[in-house]
N, C-alpha and C positions, 0 to 999 in steps of 0.2 A: 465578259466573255461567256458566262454560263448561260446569259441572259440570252445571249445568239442561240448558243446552244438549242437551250429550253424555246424559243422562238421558231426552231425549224421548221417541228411539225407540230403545229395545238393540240391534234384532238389523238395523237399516238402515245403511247406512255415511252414507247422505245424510240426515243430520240435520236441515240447514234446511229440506227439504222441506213446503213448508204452513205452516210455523213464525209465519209473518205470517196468516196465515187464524186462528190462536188470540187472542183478543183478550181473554183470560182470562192467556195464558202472557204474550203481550207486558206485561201491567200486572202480574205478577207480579218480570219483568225490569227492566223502570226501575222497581218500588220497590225490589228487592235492589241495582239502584244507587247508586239516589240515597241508598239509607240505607247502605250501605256509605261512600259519599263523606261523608255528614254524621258518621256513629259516625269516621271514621279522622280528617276534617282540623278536626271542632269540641268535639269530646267526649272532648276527652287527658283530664284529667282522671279524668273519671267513668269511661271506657274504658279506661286504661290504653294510650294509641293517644298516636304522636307524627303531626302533617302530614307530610304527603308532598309532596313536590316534584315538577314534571313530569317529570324523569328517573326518580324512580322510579315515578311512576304507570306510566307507560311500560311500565319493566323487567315489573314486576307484571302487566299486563293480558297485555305477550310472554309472559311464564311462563307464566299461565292458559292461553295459545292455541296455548300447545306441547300443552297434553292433549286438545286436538280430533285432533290428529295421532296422539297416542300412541293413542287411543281407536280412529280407523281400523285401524292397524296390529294392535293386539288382535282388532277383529272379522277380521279376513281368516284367523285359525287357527281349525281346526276342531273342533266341539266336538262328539264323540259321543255322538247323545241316546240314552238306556234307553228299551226298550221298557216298559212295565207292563200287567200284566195284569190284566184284570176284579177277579179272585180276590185279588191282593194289596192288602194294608191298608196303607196311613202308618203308619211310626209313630207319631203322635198319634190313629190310630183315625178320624182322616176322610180319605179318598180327596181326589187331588187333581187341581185344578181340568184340565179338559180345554185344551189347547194348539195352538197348530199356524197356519200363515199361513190358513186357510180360516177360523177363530175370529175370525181380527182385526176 
């Protein structure tokens, strides 16, 4: 779940931004969920999943919500982009796609 999260926007630190304006992503998130919670506390069996208790749903959701942090701390280092030129090719022979905050 945080993993969507942090996946929304790469190159913004402020990832909730607008997050609630997507009403496509929000129904993507309560199904990863709710079916999360039904595969782990009803489907041992079939899943190979034992229930979880409130301690460690807990534990589990604090873990996930350390990588919203870790994900910050990543974007704040610098990443030197290549220039490319007209004239050079991809290696797979197609040019690639033009980039830049003016694209977005």
């Amino acid at each position: 779940v945080f993993n969507e999260i942090n996946s929304r926007d790469m190159e913004k630190i402020n990832v909730f931004r607008g997050m609630f304006q997507s009403w496509v992503f929000i129904a993507v998130m309560i199904a990863t969920v709710v079916f999360q919670v039904i595969i782990i506390q009803f489907m041992g069996t079939f899943a190979n999943t034992v229930p979880l208790n409130w301690q460690l749903w807990l534990i589990s959701v604090l873990i996930g919500a350390v990588s919203m942090f870790v994900a910050v701390f990543f974007k704040f280092i610098p990443v030197k982009e290549r220039k490319q030129t007209i004239t050079s090719k991809h290696h797979d022979g197609y040019e690639p796609l033009p980039t830049g905050p003016d694209l977005a």
